[in-house]
C-alpha positions as CSV (number, residue, x, y, z in Angstrom):
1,X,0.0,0.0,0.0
2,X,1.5,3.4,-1.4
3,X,0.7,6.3,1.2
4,X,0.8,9.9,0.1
5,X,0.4,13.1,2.2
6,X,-1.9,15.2,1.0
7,X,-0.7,19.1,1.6
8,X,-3.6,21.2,0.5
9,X,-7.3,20.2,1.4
10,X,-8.4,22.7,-0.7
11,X,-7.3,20.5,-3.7
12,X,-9.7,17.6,-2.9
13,X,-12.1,16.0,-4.9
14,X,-14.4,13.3,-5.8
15,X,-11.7,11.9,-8.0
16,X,-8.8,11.8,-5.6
17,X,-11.3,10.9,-2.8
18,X,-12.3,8.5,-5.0
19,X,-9.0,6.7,-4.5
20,X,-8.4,6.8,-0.7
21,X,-7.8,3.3,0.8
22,X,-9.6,2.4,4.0
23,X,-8.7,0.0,7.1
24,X,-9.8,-2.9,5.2
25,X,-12.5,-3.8,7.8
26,X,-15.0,-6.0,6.3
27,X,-17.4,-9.1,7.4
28,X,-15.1,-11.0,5.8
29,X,-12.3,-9.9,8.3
30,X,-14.7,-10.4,11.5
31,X,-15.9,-13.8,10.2
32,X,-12.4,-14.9,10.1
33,X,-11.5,-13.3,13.4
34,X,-14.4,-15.2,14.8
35,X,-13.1,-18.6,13.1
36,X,-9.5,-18.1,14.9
37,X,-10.8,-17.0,18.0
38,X,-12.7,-20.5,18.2
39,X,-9.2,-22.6,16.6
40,X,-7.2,-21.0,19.6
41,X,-10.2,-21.7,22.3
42,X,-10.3,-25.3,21.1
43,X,-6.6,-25.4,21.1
44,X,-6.2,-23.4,24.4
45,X,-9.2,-25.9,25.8
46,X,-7.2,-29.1,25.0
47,X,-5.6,-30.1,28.4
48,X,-9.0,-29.8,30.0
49,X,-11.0,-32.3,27.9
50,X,-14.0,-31.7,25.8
51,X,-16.0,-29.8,27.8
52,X,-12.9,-27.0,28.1
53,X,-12.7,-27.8,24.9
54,X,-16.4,-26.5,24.2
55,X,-16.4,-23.3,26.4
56,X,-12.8,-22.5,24.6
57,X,-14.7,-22.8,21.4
58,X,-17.7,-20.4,22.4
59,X,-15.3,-17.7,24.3
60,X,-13.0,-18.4,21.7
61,X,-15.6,-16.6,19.0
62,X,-16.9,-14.2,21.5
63,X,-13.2,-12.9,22.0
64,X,-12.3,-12.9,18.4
65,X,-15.5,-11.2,17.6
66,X,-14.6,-8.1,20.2
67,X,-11.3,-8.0,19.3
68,X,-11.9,-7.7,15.7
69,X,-14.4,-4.9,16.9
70,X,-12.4,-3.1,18.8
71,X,-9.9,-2.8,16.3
72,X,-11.6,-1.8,13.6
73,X,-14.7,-0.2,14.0
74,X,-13.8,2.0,17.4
């Protein structure tokens, strides 16, 4: 990603607006930050048997959820 400075405000228009990039925060993003929330949780949930397993799994989404919240959209 190129970034330019843009001096003079004055100078804007719909054509170089146009062409600003954003944060790239989509529902794409969030689904996938749900998916490795839950991977870790599982992962994280392992030593404790399946039932750890299973609350690592549904924290695991809650957590990714916020964080990919809270990083892009506050």
């Amino acid at each position: 990603m190129n970034t330019q400075t843009i001096s003079q405000f004055e100078l804007l228009d719909t054509e170089l607006l146009a062409t600003v990039e954003g944060g790239g925060c989509t529902q794409q993003g969030a689904g996938k930050a749900v998916i490795k929330g839950m991977i870790t949780g599982v992962i994280g949930g392992i030593p404790g048997g399946p039932l750890t397993m299973a609350v690592g799994y549904n924290f695991g989404a809650v957590g990714g959820a916020a964080a990919y919240l809270a990083t892009c959209w506050w």
